[in-house]
C-alpha positions in Angstrom: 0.0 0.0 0.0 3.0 2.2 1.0 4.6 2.0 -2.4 1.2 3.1 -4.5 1.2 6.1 -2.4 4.4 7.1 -3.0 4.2 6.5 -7.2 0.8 8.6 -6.9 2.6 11.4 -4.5 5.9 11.1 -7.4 3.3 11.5 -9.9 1.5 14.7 -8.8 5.2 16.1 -7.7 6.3 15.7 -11.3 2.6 17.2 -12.7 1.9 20.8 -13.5 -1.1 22.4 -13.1 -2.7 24.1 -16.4 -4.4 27.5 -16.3 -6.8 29.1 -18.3 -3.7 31.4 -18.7 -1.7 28.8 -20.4 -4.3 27.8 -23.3 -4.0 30.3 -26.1 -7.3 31.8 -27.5 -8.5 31.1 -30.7 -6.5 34.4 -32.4 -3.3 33.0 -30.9 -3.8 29.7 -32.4 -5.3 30.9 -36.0 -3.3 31.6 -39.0 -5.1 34.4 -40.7 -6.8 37.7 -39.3 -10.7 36.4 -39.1 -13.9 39.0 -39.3 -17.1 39.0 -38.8 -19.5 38.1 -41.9 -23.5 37.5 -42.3 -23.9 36.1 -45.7 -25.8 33.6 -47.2 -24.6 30.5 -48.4 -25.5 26.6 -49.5 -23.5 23.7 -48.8 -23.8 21.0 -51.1 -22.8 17.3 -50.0 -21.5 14.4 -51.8 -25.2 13.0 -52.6 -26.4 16.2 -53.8 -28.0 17.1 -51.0 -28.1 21.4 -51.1 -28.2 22.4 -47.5 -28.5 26.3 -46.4 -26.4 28.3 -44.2 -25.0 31.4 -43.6 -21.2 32.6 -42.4 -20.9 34.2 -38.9 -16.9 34.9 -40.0 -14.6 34.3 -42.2 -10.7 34.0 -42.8 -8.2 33.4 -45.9 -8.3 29.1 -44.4 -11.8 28.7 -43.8 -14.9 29.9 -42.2 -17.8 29.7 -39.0 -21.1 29.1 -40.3 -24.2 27.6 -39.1 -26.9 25.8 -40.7 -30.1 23.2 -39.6 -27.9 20.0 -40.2 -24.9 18.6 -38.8 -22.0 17.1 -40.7 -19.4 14.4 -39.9 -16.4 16.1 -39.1 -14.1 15.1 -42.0 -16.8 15.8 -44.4 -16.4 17.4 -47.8 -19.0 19.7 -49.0 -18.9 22.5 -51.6 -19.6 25.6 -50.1 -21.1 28.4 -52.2 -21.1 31.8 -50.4 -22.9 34.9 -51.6 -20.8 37.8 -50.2 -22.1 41.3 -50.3 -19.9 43.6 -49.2 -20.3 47.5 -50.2 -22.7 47.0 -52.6 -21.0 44.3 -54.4 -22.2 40.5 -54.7 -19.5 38.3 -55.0 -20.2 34.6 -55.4 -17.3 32.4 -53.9 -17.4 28.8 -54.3 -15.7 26.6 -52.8 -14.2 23.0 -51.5 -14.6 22.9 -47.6 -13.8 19.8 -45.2 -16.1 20.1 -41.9 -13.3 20.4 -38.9 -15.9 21.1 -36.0 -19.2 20.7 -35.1 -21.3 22.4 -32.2 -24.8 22.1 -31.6 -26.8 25.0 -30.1 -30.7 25.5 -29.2 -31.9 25.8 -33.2 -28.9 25.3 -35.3 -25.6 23.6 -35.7 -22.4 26.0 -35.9 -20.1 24.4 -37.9 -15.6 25.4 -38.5 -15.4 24.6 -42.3 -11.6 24.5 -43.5 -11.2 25.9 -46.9 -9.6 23.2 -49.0 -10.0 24.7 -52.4 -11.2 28.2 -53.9 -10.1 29.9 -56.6 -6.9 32.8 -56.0 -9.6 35.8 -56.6 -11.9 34.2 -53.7 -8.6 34.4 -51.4 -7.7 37.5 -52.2 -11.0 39.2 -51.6 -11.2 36.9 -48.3 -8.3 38.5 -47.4 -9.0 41.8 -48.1 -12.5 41.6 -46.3 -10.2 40.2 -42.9 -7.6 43.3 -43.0 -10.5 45.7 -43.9 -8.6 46.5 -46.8 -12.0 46.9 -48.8 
């Protein structure tokens, strides 16, 4: 009994404790500048299945959106996003894989990695993110 005690006390000596100061947010951990962005979009699965959405942000790499379904994570979808920004409509489409999944009272918010879109669709992305337009 003597020698669990002291492999459990060896155990704790040699553990540290984590704080909510030593998990980065989200910006620390992200790779592109990420804004805020209400537009309305479809997601279209494998089957053919066309699903609405719409985008609660978006970055260069990929995008927060929520819609009435829920995907496997790992999923690929084509995601077809009609930005209005400034009076212009800009239709972006593009390959997506599903990386999270979050269900809330009415919806599902779902973290969609941008696997695919065309160089004009990243560059206005990117734009849009450093208010640069």
């Amino acid at each position: 009994m003597g020698g669990k005690v002291n492999s459990q006390q060896k155990l704790l000596e040699n553990t540290f404790e984590i704080t909510e100061n030593d998990i980065p947010d989200g910006a620390e951990r992200r790779q592109h500048c990420r804004r805020s962005a209400r537009w309305s979009g479809t997601i279209t699965t494998r089957d053919r299945n066309v699903i609405q959405c719409r985008t609660l942000d978006v970055s260069e790499s990929g995008a927060s959106i929520t819609s009435a379904n829920d995907f496997h994570l790992g999923a690929v979808v084509v995601l077809q996003i009609q930005a209005f920004y400034k009076g212009t409509k800009r239709t972006l489409k593009i390959l997506a894989e599903v990386k999270r999944s979050a269900i809330s009272t009415d919806h599902f918010t779902l973290g969609i990695y941008f696997r695919d879109l065309s160089e004009g669709s990243r560059h206005f992305i990117k734009q849009y993110c450093e208010n640069e337009i």
